[in-house]
C-alpha positions in Angstrom: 4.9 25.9 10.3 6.9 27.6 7.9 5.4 30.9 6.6 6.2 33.7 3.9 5.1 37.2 4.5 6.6 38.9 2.0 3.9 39.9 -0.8 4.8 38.3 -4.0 4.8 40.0 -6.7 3.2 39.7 -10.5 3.1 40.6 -14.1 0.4 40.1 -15.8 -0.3 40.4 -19.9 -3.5 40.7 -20.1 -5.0 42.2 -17.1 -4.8 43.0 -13.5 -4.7 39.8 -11.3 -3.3 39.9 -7.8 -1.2 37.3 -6.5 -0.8 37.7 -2.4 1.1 35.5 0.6 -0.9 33.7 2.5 -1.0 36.9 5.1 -2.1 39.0 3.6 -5.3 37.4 1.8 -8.4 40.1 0.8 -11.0 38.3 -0.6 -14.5 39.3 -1.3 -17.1 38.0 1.5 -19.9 37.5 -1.5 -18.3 35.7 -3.0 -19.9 31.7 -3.1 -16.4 30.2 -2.6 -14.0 31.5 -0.3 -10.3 30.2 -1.5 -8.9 31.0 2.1 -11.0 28.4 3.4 -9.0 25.5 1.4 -5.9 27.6 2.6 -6.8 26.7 6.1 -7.7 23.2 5.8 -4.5 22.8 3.5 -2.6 24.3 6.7 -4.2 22.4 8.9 -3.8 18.6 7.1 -0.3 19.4 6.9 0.5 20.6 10.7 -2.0 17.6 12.1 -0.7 15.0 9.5 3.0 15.8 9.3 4.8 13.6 6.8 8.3 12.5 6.8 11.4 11.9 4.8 14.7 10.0 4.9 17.7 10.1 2.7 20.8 7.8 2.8 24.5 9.3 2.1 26.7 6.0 1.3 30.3 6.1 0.7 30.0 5.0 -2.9 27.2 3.4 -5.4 29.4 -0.1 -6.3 30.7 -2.1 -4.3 32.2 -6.0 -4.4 31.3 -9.2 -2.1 32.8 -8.0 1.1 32.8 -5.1 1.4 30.8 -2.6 4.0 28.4 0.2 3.0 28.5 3.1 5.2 25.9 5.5 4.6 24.7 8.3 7.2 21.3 8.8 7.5 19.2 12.0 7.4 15.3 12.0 9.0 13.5 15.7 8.1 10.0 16.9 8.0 8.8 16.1 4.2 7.5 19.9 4.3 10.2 22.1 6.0 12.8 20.1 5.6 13.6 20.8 9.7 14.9 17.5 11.8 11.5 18.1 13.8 9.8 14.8 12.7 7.4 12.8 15.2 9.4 9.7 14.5 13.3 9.0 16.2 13.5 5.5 14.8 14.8 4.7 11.7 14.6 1.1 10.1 17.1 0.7 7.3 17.1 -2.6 4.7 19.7 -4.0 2.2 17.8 -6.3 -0.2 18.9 -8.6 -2.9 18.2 -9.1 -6.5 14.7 -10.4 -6.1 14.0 -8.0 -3.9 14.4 -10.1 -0.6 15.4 -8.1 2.5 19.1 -10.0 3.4 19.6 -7.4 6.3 17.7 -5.0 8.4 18.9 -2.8 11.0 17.2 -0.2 13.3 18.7 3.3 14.1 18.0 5.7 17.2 18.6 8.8 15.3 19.9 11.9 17.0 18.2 14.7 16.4 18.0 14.8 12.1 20.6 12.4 11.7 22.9 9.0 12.6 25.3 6.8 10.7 25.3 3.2 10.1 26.9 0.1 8.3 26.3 -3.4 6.9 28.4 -5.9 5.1 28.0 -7.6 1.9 28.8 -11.2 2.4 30.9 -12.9 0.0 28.6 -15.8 0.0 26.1 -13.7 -1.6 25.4 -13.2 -5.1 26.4 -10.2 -7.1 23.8 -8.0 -9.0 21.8 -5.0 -8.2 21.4 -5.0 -4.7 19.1 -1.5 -3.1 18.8 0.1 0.2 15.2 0.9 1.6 15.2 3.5 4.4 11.9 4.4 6.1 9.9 5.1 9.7 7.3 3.1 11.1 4.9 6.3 10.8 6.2 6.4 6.8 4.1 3.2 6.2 0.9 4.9 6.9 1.3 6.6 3.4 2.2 5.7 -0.3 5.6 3.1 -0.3 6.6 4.9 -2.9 7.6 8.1 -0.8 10.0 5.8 1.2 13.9 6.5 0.4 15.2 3.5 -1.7 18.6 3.3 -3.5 19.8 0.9 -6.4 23.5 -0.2 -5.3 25.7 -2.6 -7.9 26.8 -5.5 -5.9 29.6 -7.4 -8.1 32.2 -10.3 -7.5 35.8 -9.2 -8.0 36.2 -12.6 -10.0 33.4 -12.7 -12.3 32.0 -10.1 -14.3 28.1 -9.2 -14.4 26.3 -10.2 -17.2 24.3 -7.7 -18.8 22.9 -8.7 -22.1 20.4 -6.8 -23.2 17.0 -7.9 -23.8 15.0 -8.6 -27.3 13.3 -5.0 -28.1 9.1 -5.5 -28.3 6.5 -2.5 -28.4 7.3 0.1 -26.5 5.4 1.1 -23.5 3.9 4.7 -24.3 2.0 6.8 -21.6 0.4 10.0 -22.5 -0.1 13.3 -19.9 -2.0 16.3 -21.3 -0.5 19.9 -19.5 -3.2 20.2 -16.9 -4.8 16.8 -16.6 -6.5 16.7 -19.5 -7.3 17.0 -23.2 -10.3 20.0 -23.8 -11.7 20.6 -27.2 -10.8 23.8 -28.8 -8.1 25.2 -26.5 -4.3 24.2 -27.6 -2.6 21.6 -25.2 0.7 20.0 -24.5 0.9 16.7 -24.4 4.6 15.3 -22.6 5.0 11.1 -22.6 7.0 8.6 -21.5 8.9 5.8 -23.7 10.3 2.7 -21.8 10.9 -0.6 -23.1 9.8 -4.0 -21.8 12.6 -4.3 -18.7 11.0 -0.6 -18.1 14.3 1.2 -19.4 13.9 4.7 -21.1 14.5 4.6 -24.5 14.1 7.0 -27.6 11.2 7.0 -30.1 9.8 9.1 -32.7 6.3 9.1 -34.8 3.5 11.7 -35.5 0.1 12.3 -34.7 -2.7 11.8 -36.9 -6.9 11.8 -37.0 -9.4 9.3 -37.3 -9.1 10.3 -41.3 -5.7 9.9 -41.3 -4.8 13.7 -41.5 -1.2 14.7 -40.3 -1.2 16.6 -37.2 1.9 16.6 -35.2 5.0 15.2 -35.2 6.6 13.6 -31.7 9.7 12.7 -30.6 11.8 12.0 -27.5 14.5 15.1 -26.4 16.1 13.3 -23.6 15.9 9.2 -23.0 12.0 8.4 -22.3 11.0 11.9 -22.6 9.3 14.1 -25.1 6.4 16.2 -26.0 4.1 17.8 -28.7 1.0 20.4 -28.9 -1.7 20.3 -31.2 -5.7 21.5 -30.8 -8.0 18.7 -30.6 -11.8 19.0 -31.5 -15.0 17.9 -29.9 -15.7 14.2 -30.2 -12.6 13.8 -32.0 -10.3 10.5 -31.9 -6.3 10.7 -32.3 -3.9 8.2 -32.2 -0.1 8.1 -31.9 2.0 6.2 -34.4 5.3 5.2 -33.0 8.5 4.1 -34.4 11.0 2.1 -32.1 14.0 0.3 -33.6 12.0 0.6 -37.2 9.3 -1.0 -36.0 6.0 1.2 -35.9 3.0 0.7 -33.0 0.0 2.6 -32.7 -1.3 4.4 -29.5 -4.7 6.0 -28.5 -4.9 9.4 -27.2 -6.6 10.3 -24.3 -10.3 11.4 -24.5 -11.5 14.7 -25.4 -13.2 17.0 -22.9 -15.8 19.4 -24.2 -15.6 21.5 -21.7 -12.9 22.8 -19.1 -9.7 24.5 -18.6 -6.0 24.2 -19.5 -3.0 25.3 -17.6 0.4 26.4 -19.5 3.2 27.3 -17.8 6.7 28.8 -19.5 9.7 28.0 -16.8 12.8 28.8 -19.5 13.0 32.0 -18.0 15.7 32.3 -14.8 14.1 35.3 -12.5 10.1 33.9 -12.9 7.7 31.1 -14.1 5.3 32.2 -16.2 1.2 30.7 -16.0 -1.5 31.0 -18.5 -5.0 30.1 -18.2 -7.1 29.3 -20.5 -10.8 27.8 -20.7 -13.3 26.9 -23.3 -16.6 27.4 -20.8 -19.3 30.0 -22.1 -18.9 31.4 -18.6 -15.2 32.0 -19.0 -13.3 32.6 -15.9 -15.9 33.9 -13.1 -15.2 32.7 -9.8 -12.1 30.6 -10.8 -8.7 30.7 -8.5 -5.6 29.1 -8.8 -3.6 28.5 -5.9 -0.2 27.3 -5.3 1.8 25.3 -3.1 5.1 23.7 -2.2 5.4 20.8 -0.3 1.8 20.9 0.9 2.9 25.1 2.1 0.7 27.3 0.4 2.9 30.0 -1.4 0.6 32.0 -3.5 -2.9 32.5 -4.7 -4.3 34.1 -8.0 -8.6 35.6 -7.8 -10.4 37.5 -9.9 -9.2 35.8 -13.7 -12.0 37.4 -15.7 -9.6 37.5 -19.5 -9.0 34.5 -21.5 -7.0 33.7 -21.6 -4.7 35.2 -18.7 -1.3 35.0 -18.1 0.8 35.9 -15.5 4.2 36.1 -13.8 5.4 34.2 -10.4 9.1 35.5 -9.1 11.0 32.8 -8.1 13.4 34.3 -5.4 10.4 34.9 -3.5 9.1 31.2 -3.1 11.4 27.9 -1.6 12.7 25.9 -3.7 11.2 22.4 -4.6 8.1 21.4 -6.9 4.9 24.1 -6.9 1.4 22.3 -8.0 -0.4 25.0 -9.6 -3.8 23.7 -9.2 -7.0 25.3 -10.8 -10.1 25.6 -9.2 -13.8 26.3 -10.1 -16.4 29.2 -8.4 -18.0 26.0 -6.7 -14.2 24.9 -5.5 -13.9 22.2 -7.6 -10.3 21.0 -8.5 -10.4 21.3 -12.5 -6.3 20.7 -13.5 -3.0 20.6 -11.9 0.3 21.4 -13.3 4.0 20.9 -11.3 7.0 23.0 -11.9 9.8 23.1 -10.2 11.4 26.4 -8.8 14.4 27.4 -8.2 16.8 30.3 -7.6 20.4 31.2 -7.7 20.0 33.2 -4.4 18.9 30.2 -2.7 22.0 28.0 -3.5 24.6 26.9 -0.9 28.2 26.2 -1.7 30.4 24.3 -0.6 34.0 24.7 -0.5 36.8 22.5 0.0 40.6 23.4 0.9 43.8 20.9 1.2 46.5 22.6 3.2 49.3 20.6 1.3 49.0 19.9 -2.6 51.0 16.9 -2.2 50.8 13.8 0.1 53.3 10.8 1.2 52.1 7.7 2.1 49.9 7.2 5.0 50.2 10.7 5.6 46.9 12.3 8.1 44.8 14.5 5.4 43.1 17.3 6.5 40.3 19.2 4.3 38.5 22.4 5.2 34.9 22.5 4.2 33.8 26.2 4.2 29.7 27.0 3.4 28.3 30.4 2.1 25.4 31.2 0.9 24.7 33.3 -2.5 25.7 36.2 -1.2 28.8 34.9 0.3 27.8 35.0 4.1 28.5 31.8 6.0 26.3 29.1 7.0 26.3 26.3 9.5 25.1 23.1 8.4 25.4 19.5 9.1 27.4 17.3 6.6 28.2 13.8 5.2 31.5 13.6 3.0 33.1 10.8 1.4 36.4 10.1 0.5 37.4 7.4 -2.6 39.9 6.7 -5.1 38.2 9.2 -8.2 40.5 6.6 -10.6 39.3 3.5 -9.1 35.4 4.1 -7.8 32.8 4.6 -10.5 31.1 7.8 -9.8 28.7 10.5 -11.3 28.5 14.0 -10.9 24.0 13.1 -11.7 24.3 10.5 -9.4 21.3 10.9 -6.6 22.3 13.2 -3.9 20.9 15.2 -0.9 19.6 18.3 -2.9 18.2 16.7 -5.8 16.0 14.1 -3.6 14.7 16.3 -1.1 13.6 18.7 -3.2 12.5 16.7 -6.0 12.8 12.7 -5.8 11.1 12.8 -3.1 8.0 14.3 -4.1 7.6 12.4 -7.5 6.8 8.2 -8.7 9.5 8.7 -10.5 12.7 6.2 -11.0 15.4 7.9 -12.6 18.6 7.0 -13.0 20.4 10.1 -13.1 18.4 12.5 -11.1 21.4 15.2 -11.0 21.0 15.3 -14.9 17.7 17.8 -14.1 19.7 19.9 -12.1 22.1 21.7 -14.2 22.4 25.2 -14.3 21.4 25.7 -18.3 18.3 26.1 -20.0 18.4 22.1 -21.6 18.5 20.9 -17.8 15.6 23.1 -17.2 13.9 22.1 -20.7 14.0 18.2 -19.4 13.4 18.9 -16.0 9.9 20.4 -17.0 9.5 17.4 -19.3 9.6 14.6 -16.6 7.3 17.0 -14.0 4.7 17.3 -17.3 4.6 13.6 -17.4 4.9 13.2 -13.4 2.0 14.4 -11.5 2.2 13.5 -7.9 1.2 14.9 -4.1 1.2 13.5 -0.4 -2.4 14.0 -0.2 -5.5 14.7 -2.8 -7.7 18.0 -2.8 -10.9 15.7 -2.1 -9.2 14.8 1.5 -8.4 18.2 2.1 -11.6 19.6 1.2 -14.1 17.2 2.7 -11.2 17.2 5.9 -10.9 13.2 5.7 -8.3 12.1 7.5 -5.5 9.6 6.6 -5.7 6.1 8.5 -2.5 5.6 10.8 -2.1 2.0 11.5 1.7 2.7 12.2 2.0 5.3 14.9 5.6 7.3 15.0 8.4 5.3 16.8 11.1 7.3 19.0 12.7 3.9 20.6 12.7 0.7 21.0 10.0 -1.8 22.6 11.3 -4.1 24.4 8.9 -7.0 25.2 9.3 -10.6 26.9 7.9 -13.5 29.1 9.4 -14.1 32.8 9.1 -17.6 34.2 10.5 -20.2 37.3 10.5 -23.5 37.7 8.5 -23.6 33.7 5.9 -21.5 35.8 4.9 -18.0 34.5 5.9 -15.1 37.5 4.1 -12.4 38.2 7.0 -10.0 39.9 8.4 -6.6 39.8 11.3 -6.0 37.4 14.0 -3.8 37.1 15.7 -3.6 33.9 19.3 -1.6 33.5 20.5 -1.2 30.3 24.5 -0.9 30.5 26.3 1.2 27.9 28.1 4.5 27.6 25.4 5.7 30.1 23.7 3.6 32.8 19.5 3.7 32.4 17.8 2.1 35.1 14.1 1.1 34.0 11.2 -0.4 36.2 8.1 -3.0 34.5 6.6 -5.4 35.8 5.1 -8.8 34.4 1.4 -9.9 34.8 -0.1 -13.4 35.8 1.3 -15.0 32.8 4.4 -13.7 32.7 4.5 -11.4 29.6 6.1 -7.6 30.6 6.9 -4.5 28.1 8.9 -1.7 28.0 8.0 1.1 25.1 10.0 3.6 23.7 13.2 2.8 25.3 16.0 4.6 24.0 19.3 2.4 23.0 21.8 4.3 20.9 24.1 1.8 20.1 25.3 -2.3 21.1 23.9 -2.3 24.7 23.8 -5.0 27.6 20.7 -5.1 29.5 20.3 -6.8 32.7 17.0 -8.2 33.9 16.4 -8.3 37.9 13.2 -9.6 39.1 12.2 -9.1 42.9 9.3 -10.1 45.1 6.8 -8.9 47.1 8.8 -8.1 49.8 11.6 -6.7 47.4 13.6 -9.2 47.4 15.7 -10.8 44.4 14.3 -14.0 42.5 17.0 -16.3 41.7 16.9 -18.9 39.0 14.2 -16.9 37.0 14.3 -17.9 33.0 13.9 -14.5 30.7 12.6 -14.7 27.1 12.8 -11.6 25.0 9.7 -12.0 22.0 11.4 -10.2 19.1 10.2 -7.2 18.1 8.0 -7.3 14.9 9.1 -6.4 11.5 7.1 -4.3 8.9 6.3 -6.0 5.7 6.6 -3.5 3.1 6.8 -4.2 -1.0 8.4 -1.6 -3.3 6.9 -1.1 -6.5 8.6 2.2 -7.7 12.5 0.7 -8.0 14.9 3.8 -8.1 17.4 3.1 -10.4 21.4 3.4 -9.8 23.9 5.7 -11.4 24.9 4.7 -15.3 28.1 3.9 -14.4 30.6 2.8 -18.0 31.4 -0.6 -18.0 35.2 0.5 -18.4 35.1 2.3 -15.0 33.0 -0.8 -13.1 35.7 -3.5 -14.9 38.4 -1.0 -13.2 37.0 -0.7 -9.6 36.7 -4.5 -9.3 40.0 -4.8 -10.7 41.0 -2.8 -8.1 39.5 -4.5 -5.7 40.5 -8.4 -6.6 44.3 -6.4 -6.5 43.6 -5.0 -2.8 42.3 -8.2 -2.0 45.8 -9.9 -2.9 48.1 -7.5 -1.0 45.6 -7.3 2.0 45.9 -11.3 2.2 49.6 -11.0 3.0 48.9 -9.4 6.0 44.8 -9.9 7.2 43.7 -13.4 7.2 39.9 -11.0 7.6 40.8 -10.1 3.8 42.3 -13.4 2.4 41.2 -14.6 -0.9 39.6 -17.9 -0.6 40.8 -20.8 -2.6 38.6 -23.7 -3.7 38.2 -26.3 -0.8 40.7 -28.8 0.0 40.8 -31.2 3.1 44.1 -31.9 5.0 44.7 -35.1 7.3 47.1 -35.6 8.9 49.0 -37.2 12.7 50.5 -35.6 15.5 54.2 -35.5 15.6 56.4 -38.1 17.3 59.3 -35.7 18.6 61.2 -38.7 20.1 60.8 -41.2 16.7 62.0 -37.4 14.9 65.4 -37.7 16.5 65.8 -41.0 16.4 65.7 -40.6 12.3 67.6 -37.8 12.6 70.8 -39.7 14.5 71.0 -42.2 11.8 71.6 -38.6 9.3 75.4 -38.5 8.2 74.7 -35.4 9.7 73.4 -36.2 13.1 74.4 -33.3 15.7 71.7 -30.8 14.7 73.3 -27.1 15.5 69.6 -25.2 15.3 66.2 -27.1 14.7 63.6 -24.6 13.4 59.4 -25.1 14.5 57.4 -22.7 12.8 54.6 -22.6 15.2 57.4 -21.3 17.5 59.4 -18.9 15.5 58.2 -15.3 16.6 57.7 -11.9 13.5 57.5 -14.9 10.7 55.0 -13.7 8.3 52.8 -15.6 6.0 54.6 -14.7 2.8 57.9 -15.6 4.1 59.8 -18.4 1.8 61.8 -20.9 4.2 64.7 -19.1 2.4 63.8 -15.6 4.5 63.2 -18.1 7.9 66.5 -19.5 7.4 68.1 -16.2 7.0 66.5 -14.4 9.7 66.9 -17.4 12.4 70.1 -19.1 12.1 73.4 -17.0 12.7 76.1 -18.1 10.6 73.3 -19.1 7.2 73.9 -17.0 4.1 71.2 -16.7 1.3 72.5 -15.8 -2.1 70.9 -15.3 -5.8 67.6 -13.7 -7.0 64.5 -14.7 -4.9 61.9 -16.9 -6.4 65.1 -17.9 -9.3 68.4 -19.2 -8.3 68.3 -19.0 -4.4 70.9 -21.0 -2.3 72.3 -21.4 1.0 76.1 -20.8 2.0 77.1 -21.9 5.3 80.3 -21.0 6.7 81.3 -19.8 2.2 
């Protein structure tokens, strides 16, 4: 498990609080709740249960009828990130418009990672197409922690239609900073805005009282997102009054609590994150601890709040990067609030360099590109990478499009769909302003406290898959054998495999490990080891998981220009790879041909009774060698009959001059 021993260190405003790594915990033994035992349990779920992740690299987001997506695929432990992950076997989907799975493949990854392809058929129709990616042992947990990605499928003939929809109320969702909504103390309230097809859209509107009394105004800062504060009272009743597209809706605020506790936490700052506490409980703050965690790791934990409120100061250099749930919890070790802010630092950042040796290129010519890594201090680092190459004039692309780093460390660990997920990860404080807006209106984990605390543990009706099962029925003479079997898988490598099948014939084989196209050979053999000829083998397909995806992630805002472009592009690649692939001609409508076979002795009879009759060179095209399909019989004549001159402009005013 990964650990942190370095003592992290804290300012605090108010008082003295101490904040301390998991090592190097002090905490009183008379105390009626001891925080290191949720510590452990924590610890333990996440070592006994480890969780998973995959991420697909493809080549591109848009693609046309035809054409292959490559994509390599990367399988990590959902905590470390490491490629030690219980599973091996990866099952990878391409499914349609409505959602239907047209393909499914299976992948023996090596260790952290393999590469794949599928084709789009032409047959198919275009639209927004999406790739699922996910282990067996993934579908124990939520589906919406399984990798998806929204692809644009489109026909190089016929544009997408994309009209948009007739605007209705918008859907409004409310998220109070901490959970909840407590009389007295001042809160921040983020929400979302989406329109009927669930698209993110802008609003704006105010806050008011049951009397009508102006208390806030609201508004969206980035598509879908926004905030506002305001105080609440006890028993009191707000609502939201909401102006989309001049049309104004009305939305109730969550419920009032009258007692409990608010978290606040300030991230503009680049070195630290900074956490306040606050409460509205005649008791104040005895016995309350917060503790902190990334990726189900604890990384710090805060005793002995006794102001209020209390503020304090977590560095950020000394944490991993990824999402920290600060969660609050009472003497009793109740969890009261959560809150989820994402940390990063520029120490922690990897770049990537890339050098060309020549700054110009002929046709055809082999490239070679250098990819150098360093970390933040410029040291090197090894790694292990994925890189596309396309046509940056041609291909629609994003530089927010969803990528390694900003799904592993945050995509990943949220139900949210975003279309731009690299949008949250500039280096500026407005990136960091709306990437603390969607975490204050997305609160999600890979477990909940009440499991952890009461040490429930998850049901795993999927257990982890590192090969294939191979599983069939051996019979003779339409009578089930009961025999030995040896079973040899022929590939790069040779694997010779032993099973045997039972009275009715049925035999398995689990795990096996098959890396790519393999041949396997069946040979059964008797009691007294001796070969069974004329046996009949059936293989029972392996059985698919049924899965549904609720969560859709949607694909890159590509323009419309650039899409138009790229499939422009591609009808024109299409045309000039016709001339010399039939694989990549372009099919016309359909047309049937009839036709009889050639009388070669009534063909020279007609051609004796020609003023011309004493034929010098006959020309069959299906024997003429190096004739190309685009060839005109202009260019046959020229190239196959000595003597045979072809003058003018081709396509115009050709003719032929024998002998001038």
């Amino acid at each position: 498990m990964l650990k942190y021993a370095e003592i992290l260190k804290l300012t605090l405003t108010t008082s003295l609080v101490f904040i301390t790594f998991l090592l190097n915990i002090s905490l009183d033994n008379n105390k009626k709740v001891k925080p290191d035992e949720i510590i452990e349990k924590l610890n333990e779920r996440v070592s006994s249960f480890p969780q998973e992740k995959v991420y697909l690299h493809t080549d591109k987001s848009v693609y046309a009828l035809g054409e292959e997506i490559w994509f390599k695929a990367y399988l990590v432990d959902a905590s470390t990130h490491t490629n030690s992950t219980p599973s091996s076997l990866v099952y990878v989907e391409l499914r349609g418009p409505n959602d239907e799975v047209l393909k499914q493949m299976d992948i023996k990854m090596k260790p952290g990672w393999d590469r794949g392809d599928v084709t789009i058929e032409k047959t198919w129709q275009p639209g927004n197409y999406k790739l699922v990616a996910y282990t067996a042992y993934m579908c124990n947990y939520n589906n919406d922690f399984l990798f998806q990605k929204s692809i644009l499928v489109g026909d190089a003939f016929q544009q997408i239609d994309s009209d948009p929809s007739e605007s209705s109320s918008p859907e409004l969702k409310f998220f109070p900073e901490g959970g909840d909504l407590v009389s007295g103390l001042k809160s921040v309230v983020g929400f979302t805005a989406k329109a009927d097809d669930g698209s993110l859209i802008d609003v704006e509107g105010f806050i008011e009282d049951e009397k009508g009394n102006l208390l806030a105004t609201l508004k969206t800062y980035t598509p879908g997102y926004g905030r506002f504060d305001f105080t609440p009272i006890k028993d009191g009743k707000y609502k939201a009054i909401v102006i989309y597209e001049g049309k104004s809706s009305s939305y109730e605020l969550p419920s009032i609590k009258k007692e409990g506790y608010v978290i606040s936490i300030n991230n503009r700052n680049s070195e630290h994150h900074i956490i306040t506490v606050s409460t509205n409980d005649k008791k104040s703050m005895d016995g309350v601890f917060i503790l902190a965690h990334i990726r189900g790791i604890p990384v710090a934990l805060v005793e002995d709040l006794e102001d209020n409120p209390t503020s304090f100061k977590i560095v950020k250099k000394d944490i991993p990067d990824g999402i920290m749930h600060v969660t609050l919890f009472d003497k009793d070790g109740n969890p009261w609030c959560e809150r989820l802010i994402y940390n990063h630092h520029s120490d922690n950042k990897i770049e990537a360099n890339l050098s060309i040796p020549f700054s110009h290129f002929k046709q055809r010519q082999r490239a070679q590109v250098n990819i150098e890594l360093k970390d933040a201090q410029g040291n090197p680092v090894s790694g292990d990478m994925s890189v596309s190459i396309t046509d940056v004039y041609n291909v629609p692309s994003s530089m927010h499009a969803l990528n390694i780093e900003n799904y592993l460390l945050m995509i990943s660990d949220l139900d949210a769909a975003l279309a731009d997920p690299g949008y949250y990860f500039a280096e500026d404080s407005k990136s960091r302003f709306f990437q603390d807006l969607l975490l204050l209106t997305h609160g999600w984990r890979r477990f909940t406290w009440s499991d952890v605390i009461k040490e429930k543990e998850p049901d795993l009706d999927y257990p982890p898959k590192s090969g294939f099962d191979i599983r069939g029925n051996i019979s003779k003479s339409n009578k089930p054998l009961e025999s030995d079997m040896t079973v040899s898988l022929i590939s790069e490598d040779l694997q010779l495999l032993e099973t045997a099948s039972d009275r009715n014939g049925d035999f398995n084989l689990y795990e096996v490990e098959i890396w790519d196209t393999t041949d396997i050979v069946f040979q059964a053999n008797d009691q007294k080891d001796k070969k069974i000829k004329n046996a009949k083998i059936e293989l029972i397909p392996e059985g698919k998981i049924s899965i549904e995806i609720e969560n859709t992630q949607p694909g890159s805002q590509a323009d419309q220009e650039s899409i138009e472009l790229y499939f422009n592009a591609t009808l024109e690649n299409e045309r000039l790879d016709s001339f010399y692939k039939t694989d990549f001609s372009i099919d016309l409508e359909e047309v049937t041909v009839t036709s009889k076979r050639a009388d070669i002795n009534r063909r020279l009879k007609e051609e004796r009774s020609l003023p011309y009759s004493d034929v010098d060179n006959r020309l069959l095209l299906d024997s003429l060698k190096y004739i190309q399909p685009y060839y005109t019989v202009f260019d046959i004549v020229k190239l196959s009959v000595p003597g045979v001159q072809v003058i003018g402009v081709p396509g115009v005013n050709q003719q032929f001059v024998i002998r001038g």
